[in-house]
FITI-183422 format. One record per residue (C-alpha): z, y, x; residue in one letter. Coordinates in steps of 0.02 Angstrom, whole numbers. Each point is the difference from the previous one (the first is absolute). Layout:
Z, Y, X, A
...
//
This chain:
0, 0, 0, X
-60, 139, 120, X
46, 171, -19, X
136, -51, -157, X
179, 84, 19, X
131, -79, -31, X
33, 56, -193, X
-194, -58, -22, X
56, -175, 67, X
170, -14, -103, X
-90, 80, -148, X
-133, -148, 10, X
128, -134, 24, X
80, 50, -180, X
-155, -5, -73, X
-28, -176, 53, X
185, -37, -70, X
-44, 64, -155, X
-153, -61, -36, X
66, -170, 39, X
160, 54, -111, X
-112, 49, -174, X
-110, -169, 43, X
161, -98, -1, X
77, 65, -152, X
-170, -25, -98, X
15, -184, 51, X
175, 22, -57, X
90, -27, 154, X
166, 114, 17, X
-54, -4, 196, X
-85, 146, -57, X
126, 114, -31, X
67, -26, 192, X
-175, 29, 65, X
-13, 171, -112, X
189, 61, 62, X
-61, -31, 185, X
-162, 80, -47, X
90, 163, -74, X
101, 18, 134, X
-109, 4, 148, X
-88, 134, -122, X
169, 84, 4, X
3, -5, 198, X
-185, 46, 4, X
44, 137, -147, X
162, 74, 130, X
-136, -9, 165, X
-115, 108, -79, X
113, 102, -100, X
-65, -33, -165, X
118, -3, -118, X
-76, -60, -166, X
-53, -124, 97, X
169, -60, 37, X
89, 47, -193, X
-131, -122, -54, X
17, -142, 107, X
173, 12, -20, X
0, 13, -208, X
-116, -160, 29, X
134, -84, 116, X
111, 26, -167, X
-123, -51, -128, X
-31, -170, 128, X
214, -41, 16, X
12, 26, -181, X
-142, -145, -29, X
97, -94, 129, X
157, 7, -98, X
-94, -29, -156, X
-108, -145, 42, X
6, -138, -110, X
//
């Protein structure tokens, strides 16, 4: 990945996790959730790098929305 920062390269590695996180859940699999909380958060850490801030409020109100469907599961 030549001439990627760093943000580029954590923001790229959440998208993988949740991509893989929405394909799980739609095969019902509550792996899913795990994948979209790891996802959100390296969006939060990619969010703080670059200072963008709506960025980060959403990945974190999706972090929320994801441990809620944890707890909920059935």
């Amino acid at each position: 990945m030549a001439g990627k920062t760093t943000a580029d390269i954590i923001g790229f590695i959440g998208a993988l996790f949740f991509v893989a996180g929405a394909f799980l859940l739609a095969y019902k699999s509550s792996l899913g959730f795990g994948c979209n909380v790891v996802g959100n958060a390296l969006f939060s850490i990619q969010g703080a790098i670059v200072r963008l801030w709506s960025l980060i409020i959403l990945s974190v109100a999706l972090i929320i929305v994801n441990l809620v469907g944890i707890w909920r599961w059935q």
